[in-house]
mmCIF file as gemmi writes it, N, C-alpha and C atoms, coordinates in Angstrom:
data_model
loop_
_atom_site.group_PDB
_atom_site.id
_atom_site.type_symbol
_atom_site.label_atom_id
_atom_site.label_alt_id
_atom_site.label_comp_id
_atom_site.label_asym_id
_atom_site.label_entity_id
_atom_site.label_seq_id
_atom_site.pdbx_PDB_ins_code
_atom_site.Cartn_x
_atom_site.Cartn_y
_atom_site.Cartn_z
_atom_site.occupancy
_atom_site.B_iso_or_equiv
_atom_site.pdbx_formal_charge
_atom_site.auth_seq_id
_atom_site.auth_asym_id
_atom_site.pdbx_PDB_model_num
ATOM 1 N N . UNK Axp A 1 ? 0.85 -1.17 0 1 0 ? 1 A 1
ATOM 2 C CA . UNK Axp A 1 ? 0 0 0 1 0 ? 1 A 1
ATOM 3 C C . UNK Axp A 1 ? 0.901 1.24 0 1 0 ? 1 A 1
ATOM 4 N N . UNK Axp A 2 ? 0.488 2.522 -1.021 1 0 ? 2 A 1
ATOM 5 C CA . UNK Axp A 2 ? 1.487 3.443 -0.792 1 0 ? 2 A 1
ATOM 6 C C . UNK Axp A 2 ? 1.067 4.403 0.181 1 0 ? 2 A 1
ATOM 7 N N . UNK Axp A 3 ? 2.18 5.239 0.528 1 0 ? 3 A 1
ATOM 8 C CA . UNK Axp A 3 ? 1.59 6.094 1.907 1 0 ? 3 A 1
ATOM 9 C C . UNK Axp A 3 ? 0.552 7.051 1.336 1 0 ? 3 A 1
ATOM 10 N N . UNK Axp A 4 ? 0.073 7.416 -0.303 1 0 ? 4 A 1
ATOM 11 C CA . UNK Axp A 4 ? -0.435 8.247 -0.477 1 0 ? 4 A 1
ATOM 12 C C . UNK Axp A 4 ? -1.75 7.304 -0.296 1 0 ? 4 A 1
ATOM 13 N N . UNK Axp A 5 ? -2.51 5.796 -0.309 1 0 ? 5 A 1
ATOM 14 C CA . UNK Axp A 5 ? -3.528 4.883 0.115 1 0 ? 5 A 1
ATOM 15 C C . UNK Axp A 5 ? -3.568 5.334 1.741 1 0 ? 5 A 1
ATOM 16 N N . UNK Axp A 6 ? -2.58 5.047 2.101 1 0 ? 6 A 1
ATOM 17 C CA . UNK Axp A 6 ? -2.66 5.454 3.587 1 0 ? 6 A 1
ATOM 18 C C . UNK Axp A 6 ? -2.729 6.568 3.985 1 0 ? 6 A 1
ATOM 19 N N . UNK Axp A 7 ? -2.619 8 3.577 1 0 ? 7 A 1
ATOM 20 C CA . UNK Axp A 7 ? -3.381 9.034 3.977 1 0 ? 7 A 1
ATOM 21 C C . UNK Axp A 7 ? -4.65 8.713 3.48 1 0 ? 7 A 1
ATOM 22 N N . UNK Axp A 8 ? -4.891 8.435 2.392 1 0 ? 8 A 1
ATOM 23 C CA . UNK Axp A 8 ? -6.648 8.668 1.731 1 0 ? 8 A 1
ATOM 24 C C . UNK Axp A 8 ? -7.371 8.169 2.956 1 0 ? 8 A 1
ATOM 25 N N . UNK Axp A 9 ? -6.816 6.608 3.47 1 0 ? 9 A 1
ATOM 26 C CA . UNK Axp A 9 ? -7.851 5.697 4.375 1 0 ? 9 A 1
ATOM 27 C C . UNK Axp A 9 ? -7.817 6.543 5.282 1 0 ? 9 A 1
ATOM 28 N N . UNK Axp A 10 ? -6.527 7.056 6.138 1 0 ? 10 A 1
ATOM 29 C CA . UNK Axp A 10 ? -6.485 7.624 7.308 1 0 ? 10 A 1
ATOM 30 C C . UNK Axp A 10 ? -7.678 8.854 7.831 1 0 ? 10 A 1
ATOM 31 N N . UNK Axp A 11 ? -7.805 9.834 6.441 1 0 ? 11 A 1
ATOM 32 C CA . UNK Axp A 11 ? -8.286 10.758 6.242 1 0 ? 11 A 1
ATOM 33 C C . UNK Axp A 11 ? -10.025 10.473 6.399 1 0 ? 11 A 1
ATOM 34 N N . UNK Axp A 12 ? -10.467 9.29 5.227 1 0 ? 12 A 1
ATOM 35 C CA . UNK Axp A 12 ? -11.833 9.083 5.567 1 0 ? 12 A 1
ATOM 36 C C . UNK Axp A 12 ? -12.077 8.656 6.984 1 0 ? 12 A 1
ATOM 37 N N . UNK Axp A 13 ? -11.218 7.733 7.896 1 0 ? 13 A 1
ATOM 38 C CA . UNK Axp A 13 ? -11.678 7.385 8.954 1 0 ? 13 A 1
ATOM 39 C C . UNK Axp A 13 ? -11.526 8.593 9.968 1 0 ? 13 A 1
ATOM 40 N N . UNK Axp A 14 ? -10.805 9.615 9.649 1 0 ? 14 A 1
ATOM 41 C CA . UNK Axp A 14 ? -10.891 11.011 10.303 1 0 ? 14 A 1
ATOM 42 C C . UNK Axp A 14 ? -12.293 11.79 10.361 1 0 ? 14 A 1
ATOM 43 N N . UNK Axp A 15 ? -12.397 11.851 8.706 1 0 ? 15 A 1
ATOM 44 C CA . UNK Axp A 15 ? -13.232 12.3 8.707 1 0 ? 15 A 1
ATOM 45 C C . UNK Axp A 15 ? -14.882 11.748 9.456 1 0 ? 15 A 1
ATOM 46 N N . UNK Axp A 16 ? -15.076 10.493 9.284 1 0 ? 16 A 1
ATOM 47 C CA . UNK Axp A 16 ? -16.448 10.024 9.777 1 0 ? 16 A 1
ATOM 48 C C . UNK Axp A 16 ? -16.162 9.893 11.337 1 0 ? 16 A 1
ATOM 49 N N . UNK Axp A 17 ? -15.329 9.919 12.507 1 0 ? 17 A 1
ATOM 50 C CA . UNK Axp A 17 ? -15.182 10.295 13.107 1 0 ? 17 A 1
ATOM 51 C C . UNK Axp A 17 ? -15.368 11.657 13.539 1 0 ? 17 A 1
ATOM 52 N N . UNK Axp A 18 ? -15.033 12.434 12.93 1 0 ? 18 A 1
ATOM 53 C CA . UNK Axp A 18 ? -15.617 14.21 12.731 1 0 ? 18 A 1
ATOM 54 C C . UNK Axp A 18 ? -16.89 13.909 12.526 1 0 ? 18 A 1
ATOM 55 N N . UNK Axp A 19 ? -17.605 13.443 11.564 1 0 ? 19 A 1
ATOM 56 C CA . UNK Axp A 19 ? -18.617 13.129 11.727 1 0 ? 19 A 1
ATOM 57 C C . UNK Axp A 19 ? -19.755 12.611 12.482 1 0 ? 19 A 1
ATOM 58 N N . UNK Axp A 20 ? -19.316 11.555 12.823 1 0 ? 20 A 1
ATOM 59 C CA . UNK Axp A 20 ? -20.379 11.041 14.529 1 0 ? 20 A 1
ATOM 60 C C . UNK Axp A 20 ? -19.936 12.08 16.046 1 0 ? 20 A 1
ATOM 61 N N . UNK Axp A 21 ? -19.059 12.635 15.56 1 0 ? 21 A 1
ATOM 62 C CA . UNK Axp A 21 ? -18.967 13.514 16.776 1 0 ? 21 A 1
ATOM 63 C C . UNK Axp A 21 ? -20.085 14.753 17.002 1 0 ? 21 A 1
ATOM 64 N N . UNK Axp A 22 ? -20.107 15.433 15.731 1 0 ? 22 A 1
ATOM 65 C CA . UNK Axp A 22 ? -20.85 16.26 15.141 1 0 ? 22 A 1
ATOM 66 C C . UNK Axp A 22 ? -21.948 16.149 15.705 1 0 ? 22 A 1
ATOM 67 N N . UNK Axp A 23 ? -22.636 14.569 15.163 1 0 ? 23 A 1
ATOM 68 C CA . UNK Axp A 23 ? -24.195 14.54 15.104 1 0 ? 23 A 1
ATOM 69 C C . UNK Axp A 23 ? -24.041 14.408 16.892 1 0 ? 23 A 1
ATOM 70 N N . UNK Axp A 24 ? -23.242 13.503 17.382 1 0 ? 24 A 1
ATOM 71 C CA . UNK Axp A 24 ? -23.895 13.834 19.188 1 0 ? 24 A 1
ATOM 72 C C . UNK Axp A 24 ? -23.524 15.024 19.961 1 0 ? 24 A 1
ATOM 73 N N . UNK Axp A 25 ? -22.879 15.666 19.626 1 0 ? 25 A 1
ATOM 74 C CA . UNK Axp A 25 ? -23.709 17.322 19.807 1 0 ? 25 A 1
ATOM 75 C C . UNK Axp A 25 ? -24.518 17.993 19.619 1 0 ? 25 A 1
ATOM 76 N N . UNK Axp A 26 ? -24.671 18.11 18.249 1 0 ? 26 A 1
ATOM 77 C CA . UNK Axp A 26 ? -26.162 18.41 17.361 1 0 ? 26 A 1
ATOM 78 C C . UNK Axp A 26 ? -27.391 17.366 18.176 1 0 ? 26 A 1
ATOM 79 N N . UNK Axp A 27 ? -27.689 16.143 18.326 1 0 ? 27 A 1
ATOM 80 C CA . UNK Axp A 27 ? -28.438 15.255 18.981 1 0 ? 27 A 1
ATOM 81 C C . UNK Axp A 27 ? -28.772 15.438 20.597 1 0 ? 27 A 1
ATOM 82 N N . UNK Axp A 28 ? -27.422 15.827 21.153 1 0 ? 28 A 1
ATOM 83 C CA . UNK Axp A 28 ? -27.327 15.388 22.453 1 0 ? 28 A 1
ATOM 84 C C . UNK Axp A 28 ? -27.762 17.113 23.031 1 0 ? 28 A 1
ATOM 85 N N . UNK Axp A 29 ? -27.894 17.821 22.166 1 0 ? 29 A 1
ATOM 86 C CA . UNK Axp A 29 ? -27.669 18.884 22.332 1 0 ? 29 A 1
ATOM 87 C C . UNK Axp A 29 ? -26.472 19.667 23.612 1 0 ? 29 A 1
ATOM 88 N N . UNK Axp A 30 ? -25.23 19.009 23.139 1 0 ? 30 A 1
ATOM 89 C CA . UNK Axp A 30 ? -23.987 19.159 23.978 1 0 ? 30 A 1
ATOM 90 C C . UNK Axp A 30 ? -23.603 20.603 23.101 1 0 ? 30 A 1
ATOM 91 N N . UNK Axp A 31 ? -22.918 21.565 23.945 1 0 ? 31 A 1
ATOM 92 C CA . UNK Axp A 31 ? -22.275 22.671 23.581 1 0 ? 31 A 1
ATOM 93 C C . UNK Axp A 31 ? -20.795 22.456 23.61 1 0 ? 31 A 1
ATOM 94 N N . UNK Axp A 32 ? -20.35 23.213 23.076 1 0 ? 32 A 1
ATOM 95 C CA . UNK Axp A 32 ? -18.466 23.841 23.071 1 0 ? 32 A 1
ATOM 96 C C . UNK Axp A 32 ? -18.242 23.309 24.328 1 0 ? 32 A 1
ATOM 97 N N . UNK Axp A 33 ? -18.385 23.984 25.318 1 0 ? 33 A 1
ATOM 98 C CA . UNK Axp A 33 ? -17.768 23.543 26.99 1 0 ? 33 A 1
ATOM 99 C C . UNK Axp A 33 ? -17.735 21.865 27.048 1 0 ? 33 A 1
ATOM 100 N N . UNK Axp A 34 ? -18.607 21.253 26.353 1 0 ? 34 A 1
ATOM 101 C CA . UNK Axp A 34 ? -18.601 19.385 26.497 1 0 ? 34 A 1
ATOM 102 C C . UNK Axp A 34 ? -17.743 19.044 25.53 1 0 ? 34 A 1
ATOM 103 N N . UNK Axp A 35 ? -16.721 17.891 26.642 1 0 ? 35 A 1
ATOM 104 C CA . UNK Axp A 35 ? -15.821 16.956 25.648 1 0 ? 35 A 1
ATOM 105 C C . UNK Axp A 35 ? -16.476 16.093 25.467 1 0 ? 35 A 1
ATOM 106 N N . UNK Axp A 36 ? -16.551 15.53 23.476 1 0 ? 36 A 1
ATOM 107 C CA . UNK Axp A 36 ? -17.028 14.58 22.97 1 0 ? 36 A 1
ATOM 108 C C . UNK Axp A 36 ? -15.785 13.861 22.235 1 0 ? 36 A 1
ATOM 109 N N . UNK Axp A 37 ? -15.393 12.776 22.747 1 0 ? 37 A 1
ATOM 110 C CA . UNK Axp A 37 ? -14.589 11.646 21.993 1 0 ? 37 A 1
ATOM 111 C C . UNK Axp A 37 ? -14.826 10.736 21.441 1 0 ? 37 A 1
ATOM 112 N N . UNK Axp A 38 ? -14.634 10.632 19.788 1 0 ? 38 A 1
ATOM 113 C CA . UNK Axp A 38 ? -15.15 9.465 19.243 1 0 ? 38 A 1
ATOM 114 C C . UNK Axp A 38 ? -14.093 8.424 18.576 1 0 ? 38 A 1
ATOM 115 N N . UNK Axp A 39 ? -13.948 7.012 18.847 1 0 ? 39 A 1
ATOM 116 C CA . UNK Axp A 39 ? -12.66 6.239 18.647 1 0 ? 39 A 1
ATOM 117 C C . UNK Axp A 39 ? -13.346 5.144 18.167 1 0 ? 39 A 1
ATOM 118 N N . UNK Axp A 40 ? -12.603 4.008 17.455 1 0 ? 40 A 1
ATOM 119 C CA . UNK Axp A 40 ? -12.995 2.957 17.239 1 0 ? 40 A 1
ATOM 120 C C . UNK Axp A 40 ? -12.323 1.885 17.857 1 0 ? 40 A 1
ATOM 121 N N . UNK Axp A 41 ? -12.891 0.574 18.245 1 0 ? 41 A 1
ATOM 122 C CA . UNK Axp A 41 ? -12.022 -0.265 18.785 1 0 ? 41 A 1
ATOM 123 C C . UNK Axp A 41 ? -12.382 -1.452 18.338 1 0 ? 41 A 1
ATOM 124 N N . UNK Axp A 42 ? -11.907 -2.788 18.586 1 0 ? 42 A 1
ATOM 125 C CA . UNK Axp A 42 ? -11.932 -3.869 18.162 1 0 ? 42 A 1
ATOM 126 C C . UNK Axp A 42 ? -12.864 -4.081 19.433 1 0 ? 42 A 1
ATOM 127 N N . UNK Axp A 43 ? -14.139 -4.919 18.907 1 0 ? 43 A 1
ATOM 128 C CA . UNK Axp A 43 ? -15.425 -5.428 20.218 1 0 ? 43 A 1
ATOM 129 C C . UNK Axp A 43 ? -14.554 -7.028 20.14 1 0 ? 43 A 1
ATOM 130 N N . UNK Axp A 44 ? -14.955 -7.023 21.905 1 0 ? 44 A 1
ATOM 131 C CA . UNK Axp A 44 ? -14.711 -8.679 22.193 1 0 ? 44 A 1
ATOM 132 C C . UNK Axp A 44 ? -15.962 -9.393 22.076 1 0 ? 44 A 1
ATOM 133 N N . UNK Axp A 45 ? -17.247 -8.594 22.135 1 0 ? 45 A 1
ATOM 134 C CA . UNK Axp A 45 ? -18.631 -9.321 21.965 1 0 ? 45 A 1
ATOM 135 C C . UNK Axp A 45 ? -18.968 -10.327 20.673 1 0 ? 45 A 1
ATOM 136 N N . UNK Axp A 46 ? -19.118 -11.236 21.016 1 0 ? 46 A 1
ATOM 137 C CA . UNK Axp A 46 ? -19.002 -12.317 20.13 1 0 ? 46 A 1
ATOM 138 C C . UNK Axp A 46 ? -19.986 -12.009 18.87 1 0 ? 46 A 1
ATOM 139 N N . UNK Axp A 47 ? -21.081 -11.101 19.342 1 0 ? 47 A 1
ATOM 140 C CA . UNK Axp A 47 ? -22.447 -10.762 18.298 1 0 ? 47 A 1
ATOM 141 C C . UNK Axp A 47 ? -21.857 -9.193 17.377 1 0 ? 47 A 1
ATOM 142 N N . UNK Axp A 48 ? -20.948 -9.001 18.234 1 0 ? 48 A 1
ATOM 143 C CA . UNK Axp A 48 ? -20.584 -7.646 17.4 1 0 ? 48 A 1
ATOM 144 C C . UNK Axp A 48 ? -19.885 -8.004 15.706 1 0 ? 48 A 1
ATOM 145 N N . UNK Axp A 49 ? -20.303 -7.532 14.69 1 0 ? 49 A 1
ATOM 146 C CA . UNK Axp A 49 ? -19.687 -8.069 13.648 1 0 ? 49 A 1
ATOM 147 C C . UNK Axp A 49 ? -18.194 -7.745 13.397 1 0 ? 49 A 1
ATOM 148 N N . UNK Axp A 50 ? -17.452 -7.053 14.3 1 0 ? 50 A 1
ATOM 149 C CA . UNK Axp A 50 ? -16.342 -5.669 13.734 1 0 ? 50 A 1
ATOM 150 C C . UNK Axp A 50 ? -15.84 -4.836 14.818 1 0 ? 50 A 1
ATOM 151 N N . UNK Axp A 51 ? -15.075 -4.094 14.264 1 0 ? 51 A 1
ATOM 152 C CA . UNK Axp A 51 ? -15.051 -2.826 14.853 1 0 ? 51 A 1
ATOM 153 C C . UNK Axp A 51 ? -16.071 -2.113 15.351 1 0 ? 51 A 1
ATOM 154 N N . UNK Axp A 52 ? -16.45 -1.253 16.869 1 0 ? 52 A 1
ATOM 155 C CA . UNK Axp A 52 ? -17.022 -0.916 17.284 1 0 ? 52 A 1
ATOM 156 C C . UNK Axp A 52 ? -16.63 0.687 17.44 1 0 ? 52 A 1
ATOM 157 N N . UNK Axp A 53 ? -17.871 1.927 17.914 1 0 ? 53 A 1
ATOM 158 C CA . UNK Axp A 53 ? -17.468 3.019 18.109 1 0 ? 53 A 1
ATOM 159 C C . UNK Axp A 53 ? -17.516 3.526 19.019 1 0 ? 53 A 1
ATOM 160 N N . UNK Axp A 54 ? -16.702 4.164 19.795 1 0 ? 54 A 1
ATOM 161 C CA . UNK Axp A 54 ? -16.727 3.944 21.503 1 0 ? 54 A 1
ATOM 162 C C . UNK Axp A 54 ? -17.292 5.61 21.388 1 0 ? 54 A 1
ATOM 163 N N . UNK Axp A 55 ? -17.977 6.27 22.054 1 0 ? 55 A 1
ATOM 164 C CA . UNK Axp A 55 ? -18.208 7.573 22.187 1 0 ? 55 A 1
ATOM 165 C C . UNK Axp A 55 ? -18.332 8.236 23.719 1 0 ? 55 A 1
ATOM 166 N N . UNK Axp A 56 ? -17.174 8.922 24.25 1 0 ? 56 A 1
ATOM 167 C CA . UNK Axp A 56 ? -17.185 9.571 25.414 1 0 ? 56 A 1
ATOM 168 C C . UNK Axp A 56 ? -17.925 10.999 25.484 1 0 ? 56 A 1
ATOM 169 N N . UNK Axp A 57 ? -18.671 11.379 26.822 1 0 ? 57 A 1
ATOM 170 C CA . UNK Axp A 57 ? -19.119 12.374 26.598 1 0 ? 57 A 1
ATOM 171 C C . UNK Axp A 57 ? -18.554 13.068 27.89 1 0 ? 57 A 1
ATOM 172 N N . UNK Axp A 58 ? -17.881 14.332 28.309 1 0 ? 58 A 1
ATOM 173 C CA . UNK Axp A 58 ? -17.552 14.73 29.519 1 0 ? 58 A 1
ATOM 174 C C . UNK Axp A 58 ? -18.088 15.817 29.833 1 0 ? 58 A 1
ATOM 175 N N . UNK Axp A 59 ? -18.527 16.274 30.656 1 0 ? 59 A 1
ATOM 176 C CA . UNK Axp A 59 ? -19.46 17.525 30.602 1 0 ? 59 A 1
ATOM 177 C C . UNK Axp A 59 ? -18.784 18.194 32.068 1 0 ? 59 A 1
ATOM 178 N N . UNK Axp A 60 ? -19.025 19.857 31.992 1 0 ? 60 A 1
ATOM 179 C CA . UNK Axp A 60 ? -18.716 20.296 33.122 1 0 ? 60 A 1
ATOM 180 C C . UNK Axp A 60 ? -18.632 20.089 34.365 1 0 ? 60 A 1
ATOM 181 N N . UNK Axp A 61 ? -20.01 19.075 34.725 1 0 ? 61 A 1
ATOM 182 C CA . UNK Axp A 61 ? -20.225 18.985 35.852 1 0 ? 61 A 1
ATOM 183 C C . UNK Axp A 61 ? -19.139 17.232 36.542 1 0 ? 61 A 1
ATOM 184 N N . UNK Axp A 62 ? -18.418 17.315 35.033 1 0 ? 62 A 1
ATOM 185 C CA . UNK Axp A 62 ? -17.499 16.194 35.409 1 0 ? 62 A 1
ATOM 186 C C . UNK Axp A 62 ? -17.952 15.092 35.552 1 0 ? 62 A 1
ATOM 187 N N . UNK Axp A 63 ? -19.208 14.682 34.639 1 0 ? 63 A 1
ATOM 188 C CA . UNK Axp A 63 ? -20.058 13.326 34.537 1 0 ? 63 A 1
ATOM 189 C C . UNK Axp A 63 ? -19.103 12.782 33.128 1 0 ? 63 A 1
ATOM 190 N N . UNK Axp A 64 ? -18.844 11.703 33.501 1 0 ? 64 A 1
ATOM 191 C CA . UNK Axp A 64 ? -18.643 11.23 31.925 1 0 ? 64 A 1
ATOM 192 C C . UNK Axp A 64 ? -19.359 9.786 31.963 1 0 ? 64 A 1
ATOM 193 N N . UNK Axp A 65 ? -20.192 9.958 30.236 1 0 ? 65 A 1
ATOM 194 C CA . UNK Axp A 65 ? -20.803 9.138 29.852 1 0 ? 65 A 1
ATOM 195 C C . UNK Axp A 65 ? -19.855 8.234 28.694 1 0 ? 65 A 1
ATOM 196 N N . UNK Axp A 66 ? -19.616 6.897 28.641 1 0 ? 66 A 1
ATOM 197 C CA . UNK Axp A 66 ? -18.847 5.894 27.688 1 0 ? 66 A 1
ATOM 198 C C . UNK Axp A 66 ? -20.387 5.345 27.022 1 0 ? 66 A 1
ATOM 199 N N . UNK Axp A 67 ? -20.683 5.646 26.282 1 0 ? 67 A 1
ATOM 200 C CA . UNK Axp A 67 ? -21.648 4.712 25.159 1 0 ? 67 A 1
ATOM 201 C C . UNK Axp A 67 ? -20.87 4.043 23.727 1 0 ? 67 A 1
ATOM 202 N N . UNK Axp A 68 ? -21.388 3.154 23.407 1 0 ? 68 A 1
ATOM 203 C CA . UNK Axp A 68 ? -20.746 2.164 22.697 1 0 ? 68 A 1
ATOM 204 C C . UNK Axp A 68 ? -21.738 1.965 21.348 1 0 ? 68 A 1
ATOM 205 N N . UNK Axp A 69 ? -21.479 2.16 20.032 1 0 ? 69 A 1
ATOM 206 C CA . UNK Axp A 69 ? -22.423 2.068 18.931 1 0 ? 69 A 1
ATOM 207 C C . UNK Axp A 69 ? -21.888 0.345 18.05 1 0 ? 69 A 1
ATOM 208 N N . UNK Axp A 70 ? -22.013 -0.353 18.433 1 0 ? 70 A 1
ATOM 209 C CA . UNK Axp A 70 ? -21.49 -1.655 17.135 1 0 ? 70 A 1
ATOM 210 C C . UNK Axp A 70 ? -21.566 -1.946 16.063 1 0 ? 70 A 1
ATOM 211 N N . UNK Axp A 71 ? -20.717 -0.664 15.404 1 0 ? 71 A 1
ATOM 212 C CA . UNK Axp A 71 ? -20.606 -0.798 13.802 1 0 ? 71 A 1
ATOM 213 C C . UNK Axp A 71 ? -19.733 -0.06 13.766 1 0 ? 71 A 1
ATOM 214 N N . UNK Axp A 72 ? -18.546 0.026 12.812 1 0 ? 72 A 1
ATOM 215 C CA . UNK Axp A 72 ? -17.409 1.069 12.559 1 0 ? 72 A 1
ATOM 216 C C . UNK Axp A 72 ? -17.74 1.973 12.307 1 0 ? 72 A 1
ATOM 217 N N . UNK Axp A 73 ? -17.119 3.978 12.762 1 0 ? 73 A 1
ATOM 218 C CA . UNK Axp A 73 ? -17.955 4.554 12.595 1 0 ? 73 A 1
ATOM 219 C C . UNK Axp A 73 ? -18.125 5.536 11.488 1 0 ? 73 A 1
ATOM 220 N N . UNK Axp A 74 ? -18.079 4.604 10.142 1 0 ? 74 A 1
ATOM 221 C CA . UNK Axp A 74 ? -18.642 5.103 8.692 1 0 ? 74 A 1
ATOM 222 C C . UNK Axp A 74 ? -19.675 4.106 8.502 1 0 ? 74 A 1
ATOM 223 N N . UNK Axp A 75 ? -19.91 3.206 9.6 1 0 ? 75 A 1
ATOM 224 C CA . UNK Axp A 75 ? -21.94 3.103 9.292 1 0 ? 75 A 1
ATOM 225 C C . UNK Axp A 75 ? -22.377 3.507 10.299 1 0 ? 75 A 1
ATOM 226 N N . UNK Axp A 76 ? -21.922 4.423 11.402 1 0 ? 76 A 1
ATOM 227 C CA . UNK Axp A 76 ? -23.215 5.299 12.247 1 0 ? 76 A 1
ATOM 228 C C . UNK Axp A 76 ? -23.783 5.608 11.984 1 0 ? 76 A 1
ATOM 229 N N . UNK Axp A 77 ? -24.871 5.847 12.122 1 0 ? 77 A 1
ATOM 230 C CA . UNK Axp A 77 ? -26.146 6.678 11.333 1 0 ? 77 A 1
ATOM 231 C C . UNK Axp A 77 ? -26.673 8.05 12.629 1 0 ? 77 A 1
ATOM 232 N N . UNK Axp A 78 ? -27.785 8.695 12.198 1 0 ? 78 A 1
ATOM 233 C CA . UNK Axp A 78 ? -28.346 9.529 13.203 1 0 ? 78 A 1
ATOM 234 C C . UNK Axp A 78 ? -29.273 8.711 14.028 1 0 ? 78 A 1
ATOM 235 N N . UNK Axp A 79 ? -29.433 7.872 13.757 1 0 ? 79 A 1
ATOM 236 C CA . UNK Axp A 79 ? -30.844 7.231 14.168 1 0 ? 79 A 1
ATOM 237 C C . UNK Axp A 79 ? -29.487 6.167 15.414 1 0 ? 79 A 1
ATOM 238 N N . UNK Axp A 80 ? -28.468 5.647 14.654 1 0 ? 80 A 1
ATOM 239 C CA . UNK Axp A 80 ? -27.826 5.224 15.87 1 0 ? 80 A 1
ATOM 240 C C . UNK Axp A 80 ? -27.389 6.023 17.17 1 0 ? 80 A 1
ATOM 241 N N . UNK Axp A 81 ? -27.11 6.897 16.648 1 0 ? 81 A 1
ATOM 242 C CA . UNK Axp A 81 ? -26.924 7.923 17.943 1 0 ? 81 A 1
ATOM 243 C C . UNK Axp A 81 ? -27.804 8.431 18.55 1 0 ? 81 A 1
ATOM 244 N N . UNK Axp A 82 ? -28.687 8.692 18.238 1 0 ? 82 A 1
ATOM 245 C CA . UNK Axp A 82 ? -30.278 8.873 18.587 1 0 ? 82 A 1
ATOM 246 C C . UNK Axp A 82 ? -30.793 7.883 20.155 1 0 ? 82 A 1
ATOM 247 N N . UNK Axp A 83 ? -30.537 6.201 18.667 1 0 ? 83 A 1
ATOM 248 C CA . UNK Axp A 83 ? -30.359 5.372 20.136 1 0 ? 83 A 1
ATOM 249 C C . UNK Axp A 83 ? -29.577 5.61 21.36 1 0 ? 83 A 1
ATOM 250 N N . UNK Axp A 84 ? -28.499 5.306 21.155 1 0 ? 84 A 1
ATOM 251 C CA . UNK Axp A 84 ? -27.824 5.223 22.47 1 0 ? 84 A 1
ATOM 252 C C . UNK Axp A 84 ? -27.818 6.635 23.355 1 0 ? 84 A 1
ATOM 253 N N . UNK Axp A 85 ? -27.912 7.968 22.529 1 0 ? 85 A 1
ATOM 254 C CA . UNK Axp A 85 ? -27.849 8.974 23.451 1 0 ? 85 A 1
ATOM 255 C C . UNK Axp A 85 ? -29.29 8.815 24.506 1 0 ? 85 A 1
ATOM 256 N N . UNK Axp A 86 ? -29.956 8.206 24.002 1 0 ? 86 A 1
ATOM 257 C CA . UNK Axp A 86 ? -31.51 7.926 25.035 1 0 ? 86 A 1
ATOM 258 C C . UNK Axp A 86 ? -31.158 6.425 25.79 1 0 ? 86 A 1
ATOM 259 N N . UNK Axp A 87 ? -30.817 5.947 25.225 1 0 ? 87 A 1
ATOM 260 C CA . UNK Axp A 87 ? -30.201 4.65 25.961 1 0 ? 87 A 1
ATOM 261 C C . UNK Axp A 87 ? -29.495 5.371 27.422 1 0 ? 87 A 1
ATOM 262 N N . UNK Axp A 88 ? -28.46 5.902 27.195 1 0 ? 88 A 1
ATOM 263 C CA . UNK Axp A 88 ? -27.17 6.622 28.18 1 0 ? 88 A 1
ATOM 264 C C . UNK Axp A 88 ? -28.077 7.572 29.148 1 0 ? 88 A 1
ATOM 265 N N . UNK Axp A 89 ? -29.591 8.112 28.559 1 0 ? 89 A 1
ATOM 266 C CA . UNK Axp A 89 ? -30.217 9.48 29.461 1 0 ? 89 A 1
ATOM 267 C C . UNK Axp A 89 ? -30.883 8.459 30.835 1 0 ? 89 A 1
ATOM 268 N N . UNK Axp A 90 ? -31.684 7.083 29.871 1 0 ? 90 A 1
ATOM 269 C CA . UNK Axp A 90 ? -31.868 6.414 30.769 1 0 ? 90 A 1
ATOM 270 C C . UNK Axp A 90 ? -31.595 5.512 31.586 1 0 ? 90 A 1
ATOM 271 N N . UNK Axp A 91 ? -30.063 5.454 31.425 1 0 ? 91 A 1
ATOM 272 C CA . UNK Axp A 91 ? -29.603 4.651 32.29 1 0 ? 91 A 1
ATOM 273 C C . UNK Axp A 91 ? -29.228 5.465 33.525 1 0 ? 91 A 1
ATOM 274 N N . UNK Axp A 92 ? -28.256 6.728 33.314 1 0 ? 92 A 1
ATOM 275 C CA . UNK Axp A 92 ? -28.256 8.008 33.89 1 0 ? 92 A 1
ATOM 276 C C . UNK Axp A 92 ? -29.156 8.291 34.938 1 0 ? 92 A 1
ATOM 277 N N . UNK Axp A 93 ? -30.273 8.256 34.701 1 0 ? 93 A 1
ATOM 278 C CA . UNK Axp A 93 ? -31.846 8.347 35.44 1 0 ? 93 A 1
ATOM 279 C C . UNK Axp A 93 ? -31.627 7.495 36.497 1 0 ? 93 A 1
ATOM 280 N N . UNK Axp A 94 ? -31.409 6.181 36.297 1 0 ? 94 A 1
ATOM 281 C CA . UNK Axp A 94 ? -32.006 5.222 37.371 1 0 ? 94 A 1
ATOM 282 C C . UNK Axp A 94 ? -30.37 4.674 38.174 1 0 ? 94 A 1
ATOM 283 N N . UNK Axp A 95 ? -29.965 5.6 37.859 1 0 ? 95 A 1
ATOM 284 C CA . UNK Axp A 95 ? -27.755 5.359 38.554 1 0 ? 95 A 1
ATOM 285 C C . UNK Axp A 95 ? -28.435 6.381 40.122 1 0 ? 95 A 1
């Protein structure tokens, strides 16, 4: 592979990363002051097909939320983040 393949890949997986970050701000309705981290990792879950997208959320009040999407994240969708950011409100709730 030449390094100019390996920026291109590097770059799209940058970019859709920029991307799912985006939408759980826009979604979560998180502002500037909230750290949002979005990474991919290898799932040990036997049902997971792949790579998984780990998404941290840290907020002022020094809560941090780890939600987990199972699909690499150039197939996140809005509707996945959708899920889990209501998934994470209600788990939140009953902690």
């Amino acid at each position: 592979m030449t390094i100019a393949c390996e920026f291109g890949l590097s770059a799209a997986r940058l970019w859709h990363l920029h991307r799912v970050r985006r939408m759980v701000r826009e979604q979560g309705g998180f502002g500037p002051q909230t750290l949002v981290s979005v990474t991919e990792f290898f799932c040990d879950d036997p049902n997971c097909p792949g790579p998984a997208t780990r998404i941290t959320i840290l907020t002022m009040d020094l809560m941090r939320r780890v939600l987990v999407v199972h699909r690499p994240a150039r197939e996140v969708s809005a509707i996945d983040i959708a899920a889990v950011i209501d998934a994470g409100r209600a788990v939140q709730r009953t902690d």
